[in-house]
C-alpha positions in Angstrom: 12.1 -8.4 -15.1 9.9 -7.8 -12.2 6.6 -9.7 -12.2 4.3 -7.9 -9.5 1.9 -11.1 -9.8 2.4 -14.8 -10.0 -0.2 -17.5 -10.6 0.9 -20.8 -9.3 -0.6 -24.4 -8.3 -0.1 -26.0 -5.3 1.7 -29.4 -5.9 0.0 -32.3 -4.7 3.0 -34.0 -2.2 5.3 -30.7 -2.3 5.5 -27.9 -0.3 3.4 -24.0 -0.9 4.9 -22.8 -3.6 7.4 -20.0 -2.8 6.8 -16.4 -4.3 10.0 -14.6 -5.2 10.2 -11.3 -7.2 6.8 -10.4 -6.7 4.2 -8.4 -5.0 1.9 -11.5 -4.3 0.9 -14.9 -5.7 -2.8 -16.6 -6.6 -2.4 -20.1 -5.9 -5.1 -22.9 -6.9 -5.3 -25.1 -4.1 -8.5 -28.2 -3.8 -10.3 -25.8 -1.8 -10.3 -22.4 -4.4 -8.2 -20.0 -4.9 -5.8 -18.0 -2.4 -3.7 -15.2 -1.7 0.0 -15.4 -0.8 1.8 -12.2 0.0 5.1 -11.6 2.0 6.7 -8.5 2.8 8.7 -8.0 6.2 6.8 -8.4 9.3 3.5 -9.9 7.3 3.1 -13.3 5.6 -0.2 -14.0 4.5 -2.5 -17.1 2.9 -6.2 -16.3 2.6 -8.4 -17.5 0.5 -10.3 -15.2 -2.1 -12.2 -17.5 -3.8 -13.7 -20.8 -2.3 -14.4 -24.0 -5.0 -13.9 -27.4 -5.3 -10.4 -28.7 -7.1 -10.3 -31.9 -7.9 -6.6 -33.4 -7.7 -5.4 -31.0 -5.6 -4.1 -31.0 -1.6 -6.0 -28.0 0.4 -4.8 -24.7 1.9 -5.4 -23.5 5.2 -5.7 -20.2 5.4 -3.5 -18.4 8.4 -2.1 -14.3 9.0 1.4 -14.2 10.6 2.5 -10.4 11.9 5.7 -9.9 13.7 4.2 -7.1 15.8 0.8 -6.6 17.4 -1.6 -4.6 15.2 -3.9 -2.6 17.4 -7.6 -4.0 18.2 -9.8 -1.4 16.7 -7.8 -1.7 13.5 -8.6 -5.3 13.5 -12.3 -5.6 14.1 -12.4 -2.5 11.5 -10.6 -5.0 9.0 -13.1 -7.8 10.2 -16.2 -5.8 10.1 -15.6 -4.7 6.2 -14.6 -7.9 5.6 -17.9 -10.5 7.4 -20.4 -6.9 7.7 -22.6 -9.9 9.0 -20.4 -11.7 11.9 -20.1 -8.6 14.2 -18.9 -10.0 17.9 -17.1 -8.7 20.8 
């Protein structure tokens, strides 16, 4: 059966958990909770939620895109996203 979310932890010496059969993943990391999701062309890790874990390793968040998304989408994206942190 198809599970369109998974809810995993992050292992303290292992690798990110892998998310397979899914849309996207929660993971519990030392530093909150974040958001896997990988589809072809996008694989992403952000971070939706920020606390303190005890007993677990920390995420880094990062965005990997095969292609260039254009600028305007991307400070669109930003600007909804930090309404307060608008730079050139």
């Amino acid at each position: 059966m198809l599970k369109l979310i998974q809810h995993l932890v992050v292992s303290e010496n292992g690798p990110l958990p892998e998310i397979t059969d899914c849309l996207y993943a929660y993971i519990m990391a030392g530093n909150g909770v974040f958001l896997k999701a990988k589809r072809e062309g996008l694989h992403i890790l952000i971070p939706v939620s920020s606390s303190k874990i005890v007993g677990l390793p920390t995420l880094i968040p990062y965005v990997s895109l095969s292609r260039r998304v254009p600028k305007n989408l991307l400070l669109s994206f930003w600007c909804k996203r930090h309404p307060l942190n608008i730079n050139n």
